[in-house]
C-alpha positions in Angstrom: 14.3 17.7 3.7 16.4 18.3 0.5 14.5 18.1 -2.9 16.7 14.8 -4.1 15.4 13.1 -1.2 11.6 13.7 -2.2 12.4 12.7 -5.8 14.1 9.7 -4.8 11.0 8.8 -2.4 8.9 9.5 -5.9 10.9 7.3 -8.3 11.2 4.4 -5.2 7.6 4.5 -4.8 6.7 5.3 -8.2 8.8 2.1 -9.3 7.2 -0.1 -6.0 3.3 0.6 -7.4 4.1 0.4 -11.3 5.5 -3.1 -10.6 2.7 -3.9 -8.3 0.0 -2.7 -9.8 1.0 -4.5 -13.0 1.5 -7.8 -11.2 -1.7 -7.7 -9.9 -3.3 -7.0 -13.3 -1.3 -9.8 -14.9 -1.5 -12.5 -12.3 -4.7 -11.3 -11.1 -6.3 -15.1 -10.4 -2.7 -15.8 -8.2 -2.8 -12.7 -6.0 -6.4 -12.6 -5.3 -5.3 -16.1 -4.3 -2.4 -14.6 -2.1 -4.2 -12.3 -0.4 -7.2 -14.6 0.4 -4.7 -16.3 2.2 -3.0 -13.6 3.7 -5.8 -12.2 5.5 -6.2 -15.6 6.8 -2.8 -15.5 8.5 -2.9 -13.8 11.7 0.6 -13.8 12.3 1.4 -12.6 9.2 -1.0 -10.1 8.8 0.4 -8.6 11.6 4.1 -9.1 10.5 3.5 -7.1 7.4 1.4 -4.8 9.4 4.2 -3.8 12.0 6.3 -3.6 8.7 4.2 -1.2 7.5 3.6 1.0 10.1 7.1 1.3 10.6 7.7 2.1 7.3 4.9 5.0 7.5 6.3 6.6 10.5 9.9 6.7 9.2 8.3 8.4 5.9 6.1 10.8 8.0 8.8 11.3 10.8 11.4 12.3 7.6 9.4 13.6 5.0 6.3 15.4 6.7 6.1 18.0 3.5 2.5 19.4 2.3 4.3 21.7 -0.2 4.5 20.9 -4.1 2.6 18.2 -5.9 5.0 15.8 -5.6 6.1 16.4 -1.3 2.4 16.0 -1.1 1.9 12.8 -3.0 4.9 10.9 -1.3 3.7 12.4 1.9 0.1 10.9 2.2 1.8 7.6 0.6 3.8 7.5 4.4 0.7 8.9 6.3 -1.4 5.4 3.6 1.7 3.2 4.9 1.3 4.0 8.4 -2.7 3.6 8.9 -2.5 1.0 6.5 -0.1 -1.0 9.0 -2.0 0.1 12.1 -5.0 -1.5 10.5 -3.6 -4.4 9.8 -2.1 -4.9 13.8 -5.7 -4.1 15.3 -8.4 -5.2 12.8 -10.4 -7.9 14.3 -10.8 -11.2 12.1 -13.8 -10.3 10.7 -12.6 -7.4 9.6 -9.8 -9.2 7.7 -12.2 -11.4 6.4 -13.9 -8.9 4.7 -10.9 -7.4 2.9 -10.3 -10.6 1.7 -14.0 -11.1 0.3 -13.7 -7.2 -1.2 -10.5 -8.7 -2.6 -12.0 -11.7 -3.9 -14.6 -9.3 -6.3 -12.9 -9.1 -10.0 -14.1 -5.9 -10.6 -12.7 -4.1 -7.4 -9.4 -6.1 -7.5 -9.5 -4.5 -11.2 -9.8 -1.0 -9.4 -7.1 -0.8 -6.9 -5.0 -2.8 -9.3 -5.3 0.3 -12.2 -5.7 2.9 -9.4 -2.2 1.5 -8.1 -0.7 1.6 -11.4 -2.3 4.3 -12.7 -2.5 7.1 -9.6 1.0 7.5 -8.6 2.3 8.1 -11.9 -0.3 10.6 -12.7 
């Protein structure tokens, strides 16, 4: 794995959270919205899910790296991508359900919205 392709994994991630984490601070009352209603979509949790998880294991698969700060960081981001997704396929409704109610909560939307912004630019 050359160098340029872990920075460009950085700045495309790095780019992908900023704008995310931003949006969600901004149009918090819309996205706690979305994702209310995305963890009541079955299908679609699974969609993004598989989407996901297929996104992990072409991260992990290509960029494995647990040297340097910054092969670290994008390296646990594809190891994140790939449980995330794999949670998403097998969670049980109830499970969903209570993402969505964690979700819900203003003060830990407010949480993983800064830590989004704020952690991978650190």
């Amino acid at each position: 794995m050359d160098t340029l392709d872990t920075i460009f994994l950085a700045q495309l991630l790095g780019v992908f959270t900023l704008v995310l984490g931003l949006s969600m601070l901004v149009k918090q009352k819309m996205l706690m919205n979305i994702y209310e209603d995305f963890f009541k979509n079955r299908t679609l949790v699974y969609f993004i899910g598989a989407i996901e998880m297929v996104t992990g294991v072409l991260m992990v698969l290509r960029h494995n790296i647990w040297e340097g700060e910054l092969a670290t960081a994008v390296t646990i981001l594809g190891w994140f991508l790939l449980l995330e997704g794999l949670v998403y396929m097998f969670a049980s409704r109830g499970v969903l359900k209570g993402f969505a109610n964690f979700l819900h909560q203003k003060p830990a939307f407010n949480v993983i919205a800064i830590g989004v912004t704020v952690l991978e630019h650190v």
